[in-house]
DRENKENU-81925 format. One record per residue (C-alpha): x, y negated, z negated. Coordinates in steps of 0.05 Angstrom, whole numbers, plus 32768, in hexadecimal, padded with zeros to 4 digits. Each point is the difference from the previous one (the first is absolute). Example, Ala and Ser with C-alpha at 12.3 -4.5 7.8 and 13.67 -1.06 7.14 Angstrom:
BEGIN
@X: 80F6 | Y: 805A | Z: 7F64
@X: 801B | Y: 7FBB | Z: 800D
***
This chain:
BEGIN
@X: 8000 | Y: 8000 | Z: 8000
@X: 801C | Y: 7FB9 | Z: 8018
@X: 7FE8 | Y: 7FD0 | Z: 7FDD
@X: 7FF9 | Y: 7FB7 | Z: 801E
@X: 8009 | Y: 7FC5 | Z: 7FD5
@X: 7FCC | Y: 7FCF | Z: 801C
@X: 7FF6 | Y: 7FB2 | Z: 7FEC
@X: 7FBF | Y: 8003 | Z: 7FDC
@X: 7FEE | Y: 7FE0 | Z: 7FB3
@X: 7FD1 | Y: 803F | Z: 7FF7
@X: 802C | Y: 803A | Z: 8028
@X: 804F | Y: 8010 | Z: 7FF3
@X: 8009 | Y: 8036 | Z: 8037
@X: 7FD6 | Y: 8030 | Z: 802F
@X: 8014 | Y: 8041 | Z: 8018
@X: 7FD7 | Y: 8029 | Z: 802E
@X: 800C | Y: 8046 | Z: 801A
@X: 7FDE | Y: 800F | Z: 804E
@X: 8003 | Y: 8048 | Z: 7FFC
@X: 7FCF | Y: 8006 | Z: 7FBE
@X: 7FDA | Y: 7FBB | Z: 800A
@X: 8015 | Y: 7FEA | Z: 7FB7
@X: 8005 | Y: 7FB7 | Z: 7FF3
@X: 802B | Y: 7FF3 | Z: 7FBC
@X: 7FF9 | Y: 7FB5 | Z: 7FE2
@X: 802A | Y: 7FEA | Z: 7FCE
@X: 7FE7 | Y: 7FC1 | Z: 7FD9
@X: 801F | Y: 7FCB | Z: 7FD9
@X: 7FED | Y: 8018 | Z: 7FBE
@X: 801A | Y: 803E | Z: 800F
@X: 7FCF | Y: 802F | Z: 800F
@X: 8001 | Y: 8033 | Z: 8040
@X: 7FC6 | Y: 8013 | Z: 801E
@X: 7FF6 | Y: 802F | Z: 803A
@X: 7FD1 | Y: 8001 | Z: 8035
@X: 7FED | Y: 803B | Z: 802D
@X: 7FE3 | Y: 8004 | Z: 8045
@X: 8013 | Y: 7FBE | Z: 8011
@X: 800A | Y: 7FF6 | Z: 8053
@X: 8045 | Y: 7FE6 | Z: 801D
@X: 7FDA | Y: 7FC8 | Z: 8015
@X: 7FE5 | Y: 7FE9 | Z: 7FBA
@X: 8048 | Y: 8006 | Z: 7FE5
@X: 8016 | Y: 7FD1 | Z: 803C
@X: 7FC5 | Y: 7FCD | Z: 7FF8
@X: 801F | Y: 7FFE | Z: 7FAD
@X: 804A | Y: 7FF6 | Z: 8012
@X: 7FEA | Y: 7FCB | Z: 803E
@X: 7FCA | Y: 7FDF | Z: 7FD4
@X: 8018 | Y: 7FB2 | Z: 7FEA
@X: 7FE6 | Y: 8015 | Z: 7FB1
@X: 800A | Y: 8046 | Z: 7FEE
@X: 7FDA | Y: 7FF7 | Z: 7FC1
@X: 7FCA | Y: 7FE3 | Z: 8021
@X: 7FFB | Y: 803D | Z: 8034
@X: 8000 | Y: 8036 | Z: 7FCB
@X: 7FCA | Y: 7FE2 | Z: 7FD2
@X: 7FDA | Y: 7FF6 | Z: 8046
***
């Protein structure tokens, strides 16, 4: 797992693994949370978005 740091207030780094569709956010506070059956294309829309906090609470 490669984990991406991103510029974000809410997000610290993403990683996201094609071959299983698992979408792993790390947050500022800490906390990792992983999120299955998630489409290259929804992981692409997050790291292109201009707020990545904004995205995931959307």
């Amino acid at each position: 797992m490669e984990l991406i740091k991103v510029e974000s207030s809410m997000i610290n780094a993403v990683s996201y693994d094609a071959k299983t569709h698992i979408l792993t956010v790390i947050f500022n506070s800490g906390k990792a949370y992983e999120y299955h059956e998630v489409m290259p294309e929804t992981h692409q829309e997050l790291m292109d978005s201009a707020s990545k906090g904004s995205y995931m609470r959307s």
